[in-house]
DSSP file (Angstrom, degrees, kcal/mol; ACC not computed):
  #  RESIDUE AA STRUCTURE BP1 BP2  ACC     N-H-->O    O-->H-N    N-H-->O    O-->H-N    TCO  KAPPA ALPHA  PHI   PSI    X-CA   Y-CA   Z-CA
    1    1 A X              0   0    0      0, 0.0    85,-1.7     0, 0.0     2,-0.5   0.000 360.0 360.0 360.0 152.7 -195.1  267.7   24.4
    2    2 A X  E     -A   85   0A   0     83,-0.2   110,-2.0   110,-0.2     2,-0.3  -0.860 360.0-165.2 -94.3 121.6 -198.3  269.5   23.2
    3    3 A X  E     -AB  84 111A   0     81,-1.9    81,-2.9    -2,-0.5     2,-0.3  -0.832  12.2-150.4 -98.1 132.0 -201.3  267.7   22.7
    4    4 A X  E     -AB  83 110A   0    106,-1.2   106,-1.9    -2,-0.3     2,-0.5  -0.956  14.2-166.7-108.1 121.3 -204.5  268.7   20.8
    5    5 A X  E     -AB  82 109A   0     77,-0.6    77,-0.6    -2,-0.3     2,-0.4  -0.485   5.0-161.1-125.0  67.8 -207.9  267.0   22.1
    6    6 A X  E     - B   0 108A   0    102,-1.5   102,-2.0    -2,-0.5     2,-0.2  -0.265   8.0-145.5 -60.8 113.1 -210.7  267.3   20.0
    7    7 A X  E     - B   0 107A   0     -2,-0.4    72,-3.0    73,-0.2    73,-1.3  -0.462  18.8-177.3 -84.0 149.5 -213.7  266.9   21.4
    8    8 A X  E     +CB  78 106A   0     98,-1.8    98,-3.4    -2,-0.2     2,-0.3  -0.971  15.4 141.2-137.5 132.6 -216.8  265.1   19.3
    9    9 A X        -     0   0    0     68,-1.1    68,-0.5    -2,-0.5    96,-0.1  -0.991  52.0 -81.8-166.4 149.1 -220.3  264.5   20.3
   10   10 A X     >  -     0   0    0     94,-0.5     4,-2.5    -2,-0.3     5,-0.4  -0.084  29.0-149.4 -61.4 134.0 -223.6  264.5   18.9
   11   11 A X  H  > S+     0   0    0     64,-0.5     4,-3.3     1,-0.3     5,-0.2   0.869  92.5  53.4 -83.0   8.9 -225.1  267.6   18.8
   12   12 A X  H  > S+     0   0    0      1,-0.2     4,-2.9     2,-0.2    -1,-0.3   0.835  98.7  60.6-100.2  -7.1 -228.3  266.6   19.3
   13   13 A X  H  > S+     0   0    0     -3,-0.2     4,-0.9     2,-0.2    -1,-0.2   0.667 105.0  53.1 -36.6 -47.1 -227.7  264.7   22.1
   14   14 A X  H >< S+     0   0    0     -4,-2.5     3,-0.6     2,-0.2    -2,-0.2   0.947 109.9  48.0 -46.1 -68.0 -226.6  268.0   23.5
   15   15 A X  H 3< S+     0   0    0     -4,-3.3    -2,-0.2    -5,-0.4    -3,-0.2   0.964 103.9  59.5 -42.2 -65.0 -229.9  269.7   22.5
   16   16 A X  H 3< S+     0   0    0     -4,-2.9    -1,-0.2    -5,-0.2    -2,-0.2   0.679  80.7 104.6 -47.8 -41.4 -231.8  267.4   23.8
   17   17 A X  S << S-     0   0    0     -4,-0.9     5,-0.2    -3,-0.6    -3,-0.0   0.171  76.3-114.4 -51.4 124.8 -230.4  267.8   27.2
   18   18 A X     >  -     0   0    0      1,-0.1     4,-1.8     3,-0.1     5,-0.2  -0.104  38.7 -98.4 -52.5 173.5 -232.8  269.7   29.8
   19   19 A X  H  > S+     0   0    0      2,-0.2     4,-1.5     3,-0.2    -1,-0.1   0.718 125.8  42.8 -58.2 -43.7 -231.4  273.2   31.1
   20   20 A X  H  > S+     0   0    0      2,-0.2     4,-0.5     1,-0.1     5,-0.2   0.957 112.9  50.7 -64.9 -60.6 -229.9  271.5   34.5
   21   21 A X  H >> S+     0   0    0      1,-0.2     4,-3.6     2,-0.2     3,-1.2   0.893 112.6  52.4 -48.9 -38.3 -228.4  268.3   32.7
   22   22 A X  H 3X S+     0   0    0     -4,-1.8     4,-1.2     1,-0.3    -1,-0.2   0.944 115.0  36.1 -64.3 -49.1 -226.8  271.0   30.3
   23   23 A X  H 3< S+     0   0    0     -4,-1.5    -1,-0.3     2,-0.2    -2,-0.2   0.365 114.0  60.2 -86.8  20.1 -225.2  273.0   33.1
   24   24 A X  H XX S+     0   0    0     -3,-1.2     4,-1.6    -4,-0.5     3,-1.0   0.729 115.7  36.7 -99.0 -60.4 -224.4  269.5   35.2
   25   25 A X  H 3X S+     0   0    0     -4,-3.6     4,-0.7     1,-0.3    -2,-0.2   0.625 112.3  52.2 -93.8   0.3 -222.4  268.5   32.3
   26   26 A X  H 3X S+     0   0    0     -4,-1.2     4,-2.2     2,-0.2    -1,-0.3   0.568 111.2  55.0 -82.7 -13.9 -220.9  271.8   31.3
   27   27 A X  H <> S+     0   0    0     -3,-1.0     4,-2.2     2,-0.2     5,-0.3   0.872 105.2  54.8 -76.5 -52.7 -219.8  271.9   35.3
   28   28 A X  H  X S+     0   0    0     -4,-1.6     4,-2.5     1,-0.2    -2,-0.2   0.906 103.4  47.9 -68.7 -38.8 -218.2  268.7   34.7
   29   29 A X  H  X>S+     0   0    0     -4,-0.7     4,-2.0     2,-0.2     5,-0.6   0.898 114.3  51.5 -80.4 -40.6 -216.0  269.8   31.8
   30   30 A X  H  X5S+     0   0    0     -4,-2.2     4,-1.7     2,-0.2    -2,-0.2   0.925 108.4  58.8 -35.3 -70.6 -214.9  273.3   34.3
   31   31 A X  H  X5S+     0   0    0     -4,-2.2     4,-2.3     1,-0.3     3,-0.3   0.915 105.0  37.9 -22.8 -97.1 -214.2  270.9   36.6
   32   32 A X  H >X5S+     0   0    0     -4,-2.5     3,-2.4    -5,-0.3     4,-1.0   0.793 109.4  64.7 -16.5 -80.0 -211.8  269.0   34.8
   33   33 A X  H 3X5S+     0   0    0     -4,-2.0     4,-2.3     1,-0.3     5,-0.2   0.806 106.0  47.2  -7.7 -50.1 -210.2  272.2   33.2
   34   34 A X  H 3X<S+     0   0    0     -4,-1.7     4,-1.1    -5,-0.6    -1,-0.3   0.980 110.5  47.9 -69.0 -48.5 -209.3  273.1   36.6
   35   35 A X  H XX S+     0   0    0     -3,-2.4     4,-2.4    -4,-2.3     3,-1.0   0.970 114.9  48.7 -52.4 -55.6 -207.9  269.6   37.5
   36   36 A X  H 3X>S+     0   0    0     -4,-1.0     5,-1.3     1,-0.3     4,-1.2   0.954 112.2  48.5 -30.7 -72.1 -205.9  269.9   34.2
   37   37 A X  H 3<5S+     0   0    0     -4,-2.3    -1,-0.3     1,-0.3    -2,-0.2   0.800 115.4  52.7 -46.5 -33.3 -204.8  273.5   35.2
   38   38 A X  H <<5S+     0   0    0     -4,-1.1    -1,-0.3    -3,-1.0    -2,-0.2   0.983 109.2  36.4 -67.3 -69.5 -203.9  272.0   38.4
   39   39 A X  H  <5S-     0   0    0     -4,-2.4    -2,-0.2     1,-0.1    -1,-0.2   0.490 112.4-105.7 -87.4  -7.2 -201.9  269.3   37.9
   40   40 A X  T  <5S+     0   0    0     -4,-1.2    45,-0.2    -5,-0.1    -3,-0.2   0.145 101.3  89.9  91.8 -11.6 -199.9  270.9   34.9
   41   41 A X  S   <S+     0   0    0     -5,-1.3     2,-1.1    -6,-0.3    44,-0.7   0.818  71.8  91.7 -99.6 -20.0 -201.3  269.0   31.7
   42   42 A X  E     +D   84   0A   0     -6,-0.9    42,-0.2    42,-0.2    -1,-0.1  -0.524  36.4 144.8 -52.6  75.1 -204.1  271.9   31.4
   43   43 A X  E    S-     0   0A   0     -2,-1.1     2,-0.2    40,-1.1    41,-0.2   0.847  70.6 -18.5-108.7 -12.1 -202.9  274.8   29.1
   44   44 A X  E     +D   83   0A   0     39,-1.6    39,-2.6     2,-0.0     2,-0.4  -0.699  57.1 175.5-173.6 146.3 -206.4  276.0   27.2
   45   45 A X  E     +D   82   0A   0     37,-0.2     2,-0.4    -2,-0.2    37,-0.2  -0.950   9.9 157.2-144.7 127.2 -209.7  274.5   26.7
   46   46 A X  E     -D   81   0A   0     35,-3.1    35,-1.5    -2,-0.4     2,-0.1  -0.974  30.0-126.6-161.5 167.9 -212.7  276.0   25.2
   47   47 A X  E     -D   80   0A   0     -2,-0.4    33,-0.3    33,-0.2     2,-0.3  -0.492  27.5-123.5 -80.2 173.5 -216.1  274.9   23.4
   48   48 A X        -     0   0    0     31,-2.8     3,-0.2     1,-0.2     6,-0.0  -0.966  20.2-101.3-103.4 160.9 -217.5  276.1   19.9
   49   49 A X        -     0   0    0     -2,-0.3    -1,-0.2     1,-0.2     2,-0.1   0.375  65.6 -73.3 -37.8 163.4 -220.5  277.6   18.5
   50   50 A X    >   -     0   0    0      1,-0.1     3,-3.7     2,-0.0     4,-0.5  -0.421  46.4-103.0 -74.0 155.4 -222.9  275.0   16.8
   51   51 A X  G >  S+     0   0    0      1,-0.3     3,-2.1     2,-0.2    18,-0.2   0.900 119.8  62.3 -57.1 -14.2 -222.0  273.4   13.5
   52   52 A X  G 3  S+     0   0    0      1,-0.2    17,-0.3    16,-0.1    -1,-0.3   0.841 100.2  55.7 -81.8 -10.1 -224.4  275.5   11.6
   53   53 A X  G <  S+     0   0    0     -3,-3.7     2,-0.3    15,-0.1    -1,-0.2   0.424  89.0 100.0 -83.4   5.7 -222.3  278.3   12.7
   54   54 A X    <   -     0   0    0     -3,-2.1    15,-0.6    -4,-0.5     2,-0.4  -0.534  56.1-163.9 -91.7 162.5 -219.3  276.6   11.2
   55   55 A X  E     -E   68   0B   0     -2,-0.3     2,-0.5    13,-0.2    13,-0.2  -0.978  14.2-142.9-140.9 150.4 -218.0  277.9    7.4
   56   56 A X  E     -E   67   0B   0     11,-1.9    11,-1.6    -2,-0.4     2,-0.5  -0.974  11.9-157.4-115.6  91.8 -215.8  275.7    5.7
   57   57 A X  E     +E   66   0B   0     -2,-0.5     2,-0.4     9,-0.2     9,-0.2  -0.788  16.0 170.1-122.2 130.5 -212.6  277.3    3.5
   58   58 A X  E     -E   65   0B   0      7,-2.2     7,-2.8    -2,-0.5     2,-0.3  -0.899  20.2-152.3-132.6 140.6 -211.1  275.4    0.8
   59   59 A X        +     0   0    0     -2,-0.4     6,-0.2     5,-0.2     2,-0.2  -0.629  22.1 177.4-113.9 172.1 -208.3  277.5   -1.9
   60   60 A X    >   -     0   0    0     -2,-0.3     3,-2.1     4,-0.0    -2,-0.0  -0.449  61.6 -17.9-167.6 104.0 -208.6  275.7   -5.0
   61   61 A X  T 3  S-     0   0    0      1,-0.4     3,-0.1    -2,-0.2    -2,-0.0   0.846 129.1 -50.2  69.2  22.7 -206.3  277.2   -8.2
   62   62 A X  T 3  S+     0   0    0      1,-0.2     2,-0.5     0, 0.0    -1,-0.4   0.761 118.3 113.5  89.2   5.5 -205.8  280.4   -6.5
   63   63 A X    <   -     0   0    0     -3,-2.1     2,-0.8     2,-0.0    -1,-0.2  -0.945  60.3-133.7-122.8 124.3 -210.0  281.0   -5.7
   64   64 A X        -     0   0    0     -2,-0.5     2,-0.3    -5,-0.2    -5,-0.2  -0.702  23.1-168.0 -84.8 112.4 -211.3  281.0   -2.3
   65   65 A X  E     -E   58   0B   0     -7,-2.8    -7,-2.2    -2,-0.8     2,-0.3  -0.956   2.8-159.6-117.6 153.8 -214.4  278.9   -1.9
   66   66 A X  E     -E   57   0B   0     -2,-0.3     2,-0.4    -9,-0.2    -9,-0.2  -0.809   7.4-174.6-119.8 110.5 -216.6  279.0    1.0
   67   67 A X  E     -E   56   0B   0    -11,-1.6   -11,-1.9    -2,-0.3     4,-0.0  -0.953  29.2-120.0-137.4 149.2 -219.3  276.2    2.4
   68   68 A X  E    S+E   55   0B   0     -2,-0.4   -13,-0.2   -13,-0.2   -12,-0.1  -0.095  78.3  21.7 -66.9 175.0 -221.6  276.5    5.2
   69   69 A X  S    S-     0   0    0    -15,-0.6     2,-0.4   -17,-0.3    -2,-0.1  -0.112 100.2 -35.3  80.3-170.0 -221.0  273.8    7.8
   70   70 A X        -     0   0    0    -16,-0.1   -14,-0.1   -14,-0.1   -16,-0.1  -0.912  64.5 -96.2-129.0 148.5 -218.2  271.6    8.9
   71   71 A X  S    S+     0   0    0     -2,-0.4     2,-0.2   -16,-0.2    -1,-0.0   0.324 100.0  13.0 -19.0 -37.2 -215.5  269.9    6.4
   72   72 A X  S    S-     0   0    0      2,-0.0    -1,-0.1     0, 0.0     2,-0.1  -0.865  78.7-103.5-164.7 134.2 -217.5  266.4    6.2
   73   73 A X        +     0   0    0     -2,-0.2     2,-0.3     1,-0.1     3,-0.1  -0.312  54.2 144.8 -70.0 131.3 -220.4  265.0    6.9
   74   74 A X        -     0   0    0     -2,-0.1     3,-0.1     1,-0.1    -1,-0.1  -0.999  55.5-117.5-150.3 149.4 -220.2  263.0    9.7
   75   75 A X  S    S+     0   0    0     -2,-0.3     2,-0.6     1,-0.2   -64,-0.5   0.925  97.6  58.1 -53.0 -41.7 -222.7  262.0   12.8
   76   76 A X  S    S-     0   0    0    -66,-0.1     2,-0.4   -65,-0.1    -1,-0.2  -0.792  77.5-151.4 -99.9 108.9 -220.3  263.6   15.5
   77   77 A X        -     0   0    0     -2,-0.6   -68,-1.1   -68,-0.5   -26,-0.1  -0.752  23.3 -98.8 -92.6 142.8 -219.4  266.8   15.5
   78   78 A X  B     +C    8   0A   0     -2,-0.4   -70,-0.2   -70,-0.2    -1,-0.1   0.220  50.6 153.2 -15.5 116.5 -216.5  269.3   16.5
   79   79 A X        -     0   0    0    -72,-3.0   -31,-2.8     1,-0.3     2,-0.2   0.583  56.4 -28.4-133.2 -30.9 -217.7  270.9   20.0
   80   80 A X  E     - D   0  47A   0    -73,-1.3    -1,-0.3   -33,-0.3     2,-0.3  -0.819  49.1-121.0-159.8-167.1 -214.5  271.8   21.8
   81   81 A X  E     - D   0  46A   0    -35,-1.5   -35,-3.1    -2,-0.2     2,-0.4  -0.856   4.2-165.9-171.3 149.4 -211.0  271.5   22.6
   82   82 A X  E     -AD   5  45A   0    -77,-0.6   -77,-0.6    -2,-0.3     2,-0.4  -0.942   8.7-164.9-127.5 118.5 -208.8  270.9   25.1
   83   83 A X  E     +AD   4  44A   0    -39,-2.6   -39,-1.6    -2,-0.4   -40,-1.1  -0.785  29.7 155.1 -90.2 137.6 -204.8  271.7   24.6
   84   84 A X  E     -AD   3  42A   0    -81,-2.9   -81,-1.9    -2,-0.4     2,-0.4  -0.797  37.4-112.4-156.7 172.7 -202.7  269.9   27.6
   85   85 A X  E     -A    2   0A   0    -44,-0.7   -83,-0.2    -2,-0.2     2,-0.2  -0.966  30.9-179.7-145.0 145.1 -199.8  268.9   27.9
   86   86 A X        -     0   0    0    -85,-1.7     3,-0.1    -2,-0.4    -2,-0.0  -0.715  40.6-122.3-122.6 145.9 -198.1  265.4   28.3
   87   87 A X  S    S-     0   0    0      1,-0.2     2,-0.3    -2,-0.2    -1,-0.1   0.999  88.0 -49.1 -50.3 -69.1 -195.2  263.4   28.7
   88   88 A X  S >> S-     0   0    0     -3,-0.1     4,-2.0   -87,-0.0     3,-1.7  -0.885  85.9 -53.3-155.0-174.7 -195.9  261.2   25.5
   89   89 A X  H 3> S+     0   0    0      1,-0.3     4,-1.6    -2,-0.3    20,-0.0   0.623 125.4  62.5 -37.8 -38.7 -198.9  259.4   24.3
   90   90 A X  H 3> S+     0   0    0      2,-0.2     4,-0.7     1,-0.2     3,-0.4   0.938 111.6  37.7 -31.3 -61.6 -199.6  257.3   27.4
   91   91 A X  H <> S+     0   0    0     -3,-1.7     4,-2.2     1,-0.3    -2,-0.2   0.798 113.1  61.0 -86.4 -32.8 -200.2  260.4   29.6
   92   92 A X  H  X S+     0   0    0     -4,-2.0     4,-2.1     1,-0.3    -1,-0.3   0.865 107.9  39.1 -84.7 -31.2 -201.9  262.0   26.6
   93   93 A X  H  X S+     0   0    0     -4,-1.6     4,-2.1    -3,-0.4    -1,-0.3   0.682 113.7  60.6 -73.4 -23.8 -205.0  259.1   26.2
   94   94 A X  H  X S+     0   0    0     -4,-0.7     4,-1.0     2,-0.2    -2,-0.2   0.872 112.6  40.6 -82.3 -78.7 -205.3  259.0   30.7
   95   95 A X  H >< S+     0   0    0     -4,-2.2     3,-1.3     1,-0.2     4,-0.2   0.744 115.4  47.4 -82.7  -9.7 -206.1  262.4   30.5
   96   96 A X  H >< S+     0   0    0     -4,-2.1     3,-3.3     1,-0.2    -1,-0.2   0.994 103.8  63.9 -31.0 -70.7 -208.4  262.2   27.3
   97   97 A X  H 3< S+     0   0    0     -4,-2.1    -1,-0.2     1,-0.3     5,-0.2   0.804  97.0  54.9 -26.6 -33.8 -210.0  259.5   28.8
   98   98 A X  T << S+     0   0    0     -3,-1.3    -1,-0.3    -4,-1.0    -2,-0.2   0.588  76.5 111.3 -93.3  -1.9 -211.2  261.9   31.7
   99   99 A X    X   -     0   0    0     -3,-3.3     3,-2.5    -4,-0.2     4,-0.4  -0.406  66.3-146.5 -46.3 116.3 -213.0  264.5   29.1
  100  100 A X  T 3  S+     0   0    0      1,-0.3     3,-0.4     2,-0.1     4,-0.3   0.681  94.6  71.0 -95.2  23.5 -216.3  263.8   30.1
  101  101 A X  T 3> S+     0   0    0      1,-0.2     4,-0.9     2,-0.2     3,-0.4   0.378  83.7  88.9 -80.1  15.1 -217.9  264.4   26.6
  102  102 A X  T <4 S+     0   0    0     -3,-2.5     3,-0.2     2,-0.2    -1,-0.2   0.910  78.7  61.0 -49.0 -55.0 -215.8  261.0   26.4
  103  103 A X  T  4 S+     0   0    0     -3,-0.4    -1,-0.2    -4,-0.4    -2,-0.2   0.274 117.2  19.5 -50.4 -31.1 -218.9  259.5   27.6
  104  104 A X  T  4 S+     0   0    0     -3,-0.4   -94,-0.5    -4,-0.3    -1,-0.3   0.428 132.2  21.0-131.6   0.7 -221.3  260.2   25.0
  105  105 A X  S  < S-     0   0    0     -4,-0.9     2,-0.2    -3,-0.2   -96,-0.2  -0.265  82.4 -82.2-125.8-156.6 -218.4  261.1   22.0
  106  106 A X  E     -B    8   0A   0    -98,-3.4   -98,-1.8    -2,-0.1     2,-0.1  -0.751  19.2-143.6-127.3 174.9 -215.1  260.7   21.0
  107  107 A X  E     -B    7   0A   0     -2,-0.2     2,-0.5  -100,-0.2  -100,-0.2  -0.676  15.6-162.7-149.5  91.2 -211.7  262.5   22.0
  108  108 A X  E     -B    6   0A   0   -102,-2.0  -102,-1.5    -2,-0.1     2,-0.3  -0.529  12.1-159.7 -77.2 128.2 -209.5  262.7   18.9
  109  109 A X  E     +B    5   0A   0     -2,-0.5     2,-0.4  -104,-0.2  -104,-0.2  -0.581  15.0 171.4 -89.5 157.4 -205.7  263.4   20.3
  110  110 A X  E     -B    4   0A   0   -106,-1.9  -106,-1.2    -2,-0.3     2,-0.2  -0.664  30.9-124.5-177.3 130.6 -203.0  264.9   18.0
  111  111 A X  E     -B    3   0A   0     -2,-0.4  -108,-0.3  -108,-0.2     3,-0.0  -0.550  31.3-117.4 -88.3 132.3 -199.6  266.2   18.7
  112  112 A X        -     0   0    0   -110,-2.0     2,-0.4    -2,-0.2  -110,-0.2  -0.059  25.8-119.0 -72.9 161.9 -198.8  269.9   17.6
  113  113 A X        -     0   0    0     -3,-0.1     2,-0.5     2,-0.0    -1,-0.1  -0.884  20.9-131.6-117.7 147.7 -196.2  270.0   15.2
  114  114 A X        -     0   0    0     -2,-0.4     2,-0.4    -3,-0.0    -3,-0.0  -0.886  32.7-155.0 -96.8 115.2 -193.5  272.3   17.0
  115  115 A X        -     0   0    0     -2,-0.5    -3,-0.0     0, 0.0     2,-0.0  -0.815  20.7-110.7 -98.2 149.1 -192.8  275.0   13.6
  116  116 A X        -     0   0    0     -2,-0.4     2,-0.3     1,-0.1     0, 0.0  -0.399  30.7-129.7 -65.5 147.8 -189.2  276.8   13.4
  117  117 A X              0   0    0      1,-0.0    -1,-0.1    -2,-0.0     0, 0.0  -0.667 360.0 360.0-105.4 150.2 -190.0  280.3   14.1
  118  118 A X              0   0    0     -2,-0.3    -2,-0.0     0, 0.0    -1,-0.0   0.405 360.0 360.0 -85.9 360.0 -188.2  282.5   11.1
């Protein structure tokens, strides 16, 4: 089964972080990737832009409206994701657990919904 692993952390926690700490902990998250890739539960991982790069799109009555920003205000924001794959829910929280933005965030999981191809 396909698993979705959003990662969430503050971003200012991020900023703050000196130029070494930043690439120590971006090192760690390769790292992983690679173990993931390794072992099979690794199929594609990447980061995103900061939330002020994010745009927001909402359809309402047939009109597309548009908001700077992410979907809701909240303290932790959307920074990455890692898509793996798992036996079933067990497997899918051991390897969350090992995201290390674990550490200073969250790692929301959620299993892809498999759609009938037409």
């Amino acid at each position: 089964m396909k698993y979705l692993c959003l990662v969430y952390r503050e971003e200012r926690i991020v900023d703050a972080m000196s130029k070494s700490e930043f690439d120590a902990f971006v090192g760690e998250h390769r790292a992983y990737d690679a173990v993931l890739r390794e072992s099979g539960h690794g199929i594609h991982s990447e980061g995103l832009q900061p939330v002020q790069t994010a745009t927001t799109v909402r359809v309402r009555s047939g009109k597309v409206y548009t908001t700077d920003g992410p979907f809701a205000e909240t303290k932790e924001q959307l920074g990455g994701f890692f898509l793996i794959s798992a036996r079933d829910l067990d497997e899918a929280i051991l390897v969350a657990s090992k995201i290390p933005a674990a550490r200073m965030g969250s790692i929301e999981i959620r299993p892809l919904r498999e759609l009938e191809q037409p």
